[in-house]
C-alpha positions as CSV (number, residue, x, y, z in Angstrom):
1,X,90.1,95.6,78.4
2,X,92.1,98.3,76.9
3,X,95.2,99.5,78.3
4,X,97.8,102.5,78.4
5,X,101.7,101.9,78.9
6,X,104.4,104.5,78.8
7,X,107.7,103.2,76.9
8,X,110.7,105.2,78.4
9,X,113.0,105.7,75.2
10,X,114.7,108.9,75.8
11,X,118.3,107.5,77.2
12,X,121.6,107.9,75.5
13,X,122.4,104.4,75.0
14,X,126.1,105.1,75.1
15,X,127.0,101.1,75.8
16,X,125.3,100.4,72.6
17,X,127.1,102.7,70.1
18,X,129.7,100.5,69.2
19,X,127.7,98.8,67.2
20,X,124.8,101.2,66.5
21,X,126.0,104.8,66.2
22,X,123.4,107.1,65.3
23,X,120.4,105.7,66.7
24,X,118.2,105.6,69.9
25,X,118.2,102.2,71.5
26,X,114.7,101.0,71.0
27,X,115.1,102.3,67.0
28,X,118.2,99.7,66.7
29,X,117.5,97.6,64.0
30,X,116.4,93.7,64.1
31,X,116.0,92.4,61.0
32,X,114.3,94.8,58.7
33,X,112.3,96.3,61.6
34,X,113.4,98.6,64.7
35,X,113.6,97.2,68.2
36,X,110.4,99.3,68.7
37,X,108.3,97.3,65.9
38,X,108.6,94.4,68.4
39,X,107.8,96.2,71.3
40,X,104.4,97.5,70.1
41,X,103.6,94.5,68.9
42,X,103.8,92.6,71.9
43,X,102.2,95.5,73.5
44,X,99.1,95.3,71.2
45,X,99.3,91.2,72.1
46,X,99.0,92.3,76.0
47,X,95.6,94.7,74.5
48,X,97.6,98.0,75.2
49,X,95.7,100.7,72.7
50,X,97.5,103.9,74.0
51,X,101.4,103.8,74.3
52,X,103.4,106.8,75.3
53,X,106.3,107.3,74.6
54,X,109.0,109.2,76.4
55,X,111.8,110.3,74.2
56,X,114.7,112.3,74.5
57,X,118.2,111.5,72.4
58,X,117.3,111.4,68.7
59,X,113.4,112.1,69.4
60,X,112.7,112.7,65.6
61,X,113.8,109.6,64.4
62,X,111.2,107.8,66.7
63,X,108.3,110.3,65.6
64,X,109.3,110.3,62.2
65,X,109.3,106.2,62.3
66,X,105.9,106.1,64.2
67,X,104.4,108.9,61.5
68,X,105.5,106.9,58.7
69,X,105.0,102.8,59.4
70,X,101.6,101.5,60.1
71,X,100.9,101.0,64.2
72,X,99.3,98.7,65.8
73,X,98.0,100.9,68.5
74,X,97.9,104.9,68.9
75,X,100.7,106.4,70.0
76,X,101.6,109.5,71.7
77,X,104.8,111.6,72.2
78,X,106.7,113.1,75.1
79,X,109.9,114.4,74.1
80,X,112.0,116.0,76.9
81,X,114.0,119.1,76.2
82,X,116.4,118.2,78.4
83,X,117.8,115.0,80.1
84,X,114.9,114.3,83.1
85,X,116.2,110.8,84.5
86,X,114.1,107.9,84.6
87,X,111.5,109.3,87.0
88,X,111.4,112.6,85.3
89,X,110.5,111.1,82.0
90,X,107.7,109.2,83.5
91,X,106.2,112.2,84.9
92,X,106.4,114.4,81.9
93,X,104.6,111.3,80.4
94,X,101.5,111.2,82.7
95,X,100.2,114.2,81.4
96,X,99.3,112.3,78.3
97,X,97.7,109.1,80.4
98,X,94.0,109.3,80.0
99,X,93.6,106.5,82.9
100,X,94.7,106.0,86.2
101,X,96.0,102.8,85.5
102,X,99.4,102.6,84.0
103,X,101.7,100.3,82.9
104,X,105.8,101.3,82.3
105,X,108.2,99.4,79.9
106,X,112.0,99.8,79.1
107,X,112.2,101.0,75.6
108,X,115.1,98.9,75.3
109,X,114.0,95.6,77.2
110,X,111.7,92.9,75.9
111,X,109.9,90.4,78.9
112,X,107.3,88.7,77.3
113,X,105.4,89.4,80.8
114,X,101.4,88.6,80.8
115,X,99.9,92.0,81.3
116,X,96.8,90.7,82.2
117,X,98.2,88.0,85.1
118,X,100.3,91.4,86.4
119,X,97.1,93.5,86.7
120,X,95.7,90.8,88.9
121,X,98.4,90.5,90.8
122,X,98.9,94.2,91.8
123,X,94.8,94.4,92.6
124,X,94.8,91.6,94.7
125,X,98.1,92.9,96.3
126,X,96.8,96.4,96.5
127,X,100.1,97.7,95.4
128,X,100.8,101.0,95.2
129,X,103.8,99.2,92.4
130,X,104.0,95.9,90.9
131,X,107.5,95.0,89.6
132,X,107.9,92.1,86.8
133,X,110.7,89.9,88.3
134,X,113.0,87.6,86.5
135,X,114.4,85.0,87.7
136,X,118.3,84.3,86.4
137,X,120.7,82.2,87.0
138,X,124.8,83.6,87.2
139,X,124.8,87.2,86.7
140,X,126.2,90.4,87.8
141,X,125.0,92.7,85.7
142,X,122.0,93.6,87.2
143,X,121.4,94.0,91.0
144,X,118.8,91.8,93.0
145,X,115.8,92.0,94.6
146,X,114.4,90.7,98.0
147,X,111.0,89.0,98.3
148,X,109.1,87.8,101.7
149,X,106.6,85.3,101.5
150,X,103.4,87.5,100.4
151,X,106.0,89.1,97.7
152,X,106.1,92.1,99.0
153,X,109.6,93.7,98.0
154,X,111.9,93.5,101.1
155,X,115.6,94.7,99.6
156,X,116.8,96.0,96.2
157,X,120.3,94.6,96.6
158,X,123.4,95.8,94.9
159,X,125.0,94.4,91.3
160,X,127.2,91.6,92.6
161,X,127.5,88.0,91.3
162,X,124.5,86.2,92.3
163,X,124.3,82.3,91.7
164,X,120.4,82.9,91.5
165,X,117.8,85.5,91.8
166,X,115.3,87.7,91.1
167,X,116.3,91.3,89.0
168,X,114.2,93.7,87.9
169,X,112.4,93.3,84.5
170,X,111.8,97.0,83.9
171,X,107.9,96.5,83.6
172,X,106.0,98.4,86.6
173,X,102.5,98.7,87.3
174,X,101.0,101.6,88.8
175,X,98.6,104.8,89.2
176,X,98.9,108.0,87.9
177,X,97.0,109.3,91.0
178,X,99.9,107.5,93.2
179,X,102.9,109.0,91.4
180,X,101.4,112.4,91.3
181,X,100.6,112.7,95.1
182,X,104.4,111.7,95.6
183,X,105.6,114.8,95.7
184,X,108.7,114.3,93.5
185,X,110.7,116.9,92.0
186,X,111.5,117.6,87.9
187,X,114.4,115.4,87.5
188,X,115.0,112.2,89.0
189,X,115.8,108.7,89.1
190,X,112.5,106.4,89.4
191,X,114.8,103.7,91.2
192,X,116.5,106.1,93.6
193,X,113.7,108.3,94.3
194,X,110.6,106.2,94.5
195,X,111.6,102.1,94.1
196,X,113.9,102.2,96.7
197,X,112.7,104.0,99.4
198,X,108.9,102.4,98.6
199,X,110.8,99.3,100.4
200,X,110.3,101.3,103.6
201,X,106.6,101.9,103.0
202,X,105.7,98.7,102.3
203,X,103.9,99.0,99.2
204,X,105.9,97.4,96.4
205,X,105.2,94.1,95.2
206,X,107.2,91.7,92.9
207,X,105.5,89.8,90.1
208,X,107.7,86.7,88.9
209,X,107.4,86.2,85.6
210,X,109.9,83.2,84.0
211,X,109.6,84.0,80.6
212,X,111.5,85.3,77.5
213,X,113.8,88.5,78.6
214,X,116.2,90.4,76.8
215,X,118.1,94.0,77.3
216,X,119.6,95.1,74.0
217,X,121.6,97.6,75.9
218,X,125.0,96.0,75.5
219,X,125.9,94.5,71.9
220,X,126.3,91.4,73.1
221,X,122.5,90.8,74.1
222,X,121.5,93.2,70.8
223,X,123.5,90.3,68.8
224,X,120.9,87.5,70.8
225,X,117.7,89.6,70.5
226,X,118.0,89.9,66.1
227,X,118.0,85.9,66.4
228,X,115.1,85.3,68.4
229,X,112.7,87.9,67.6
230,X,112.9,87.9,64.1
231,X,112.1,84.3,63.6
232,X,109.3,84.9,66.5
C-alpha cells in the first residue's frame, strides 16, 4: 500500500543555530547527508511514495537539495510566503494530498514508528487523529499526555518534570476530509487549535510506540542523532 505524508520543515530553528547557522533544521547535516536524507529514507521503509513538504525558512536550499540528489520517493513542495504556524503549514500542504489518508511528521524528529501498525490502530479506533506516543523516562522538556484505558487521549499536560510518561512523537494520522471540514482559520497552531481542544470531542487516540526517537532541535540531541543514524 502506498502512502502520502506531509513533512513540516518550514520553522526557524532558532535553538539549533548555535551550531548550524545557515541552514533549516531538517537540512542539518549527519554525516555526509542532511537530516532529511534519513527521513525519506525511513519514510520510503514505512512504503510512503508521495511526501510533501512544507517549507518556509530557507525553502530553496530544501528544493534545490531534493532537485539535485536522487529520492527515494516523489516529492512535492509547499513553501509558505509567510510564517503560517504548525497548523497553517499543514493546511497549505493538503492541497497537494492526492488521498484522504494522511500521515504528518516533524521535519526535524526521527521515531522509527511502524506506519503500517499506526494505520491499524487509528481504523480500528476510528480516530478522527492518531498520535505516536513515546514513552520516556526523566524529562521536562516536552509536556505529557493522558491516556484512559481504550487510549483515547484524555489530557495534554504541561512541560514539567515527569519521572515517566507518554509525550508526543510528532507523527499524526489523519484525513484530509477531517481537517478541511474543521473550519480553521490561515494561521494557526495544530496543537492549540485542533490537538487540544480534540480532547473535548473525544476523537484523538494515542499510539505507543517504544522505539528509536530523536529531536535534533537542541545541539545537544543533533550531537546524538550524527552517531546513531549514520552507522544505521
Amino acid at each position: 500500500m502506498s502512502r502520502e505524508c506531509i513533512i513540516l520543515a518550514g520553522g526557524l530553528g532558532t535553538r539549533l543555530r548555535t551550531v548550524v547557522a545557515d541552514k533549516p533544521k531538517c537540512m542539518a547535516p549527519i554525516g555526509d547527508q542532511p537530516f532529511l536524507y534519513y527521513l525519506l529514507q525511513y519514510l520510503h521503509q514505512q512504503n510512503v511514495s508521495h511526501a510533501i513538504l512544507s517549507l518556509g525558512y530557507l525553502s530553496e536550499q530544501v528544493i534545490d537539495w531534493c532537485q539535485n540528489n536522487p529520492l527515494p520517493l516523489r516529492v512535492s513542495f509547499s513553501v509558505e510566503e509567510t510564517p503560517l504556524g504548525t497548523g497553517g503549514g499543514i493546511m497549505h500542504a493538503l492541497s497537494q494530498v492526492e488521498g484522504d489518508l494522511v500521515f504528518i511528521v516533524n521535519g526535524d524528529t526521527y521515531f522509527d514508528v511502524a506506519f503500517n501498525e499506526l494505520e491499524k490502530f487509528h481504523i480500528g479506533h476510528h480516530a478522527a487523529i492518531s498520535l505516536a506516543l513515546k514513552p520516556m523516562q526523566q524529562f521536562e522538556r516536552y509536556g505529557s499526555i493522558g491516556l484512559n484505558a481504550e487510549q483515547q487521549i484524555i489530557a495534554f499536560k504541561e512541560k514539567q518534570y515527569c519521572e515517566e510518561g507518554l509525550i508526543n512523537g510528532g507523527i499524526y494520522l489523519t484525513s484530509t476530509s477531517y481537517l478541511k471540514n474543521q473550519g480553521l482559520p490561515t494561521s494557526f497552531s495544530f496543537e492549540k487549535e485542533v490537538l487540544e481542544p480534540g480532547v473535548a470531542k473525544g476523537n484523538l487516540y494515542g499510539y505507543i510506540s517504544d522505539t528509536y526517537f530523536i529531536d535534533i532541535g537542541i545541539p545537544s540531541d543533533y550531537e546524538a542523532a550524527k552517531n546513531v543514524l549514520v552507522s544505521s
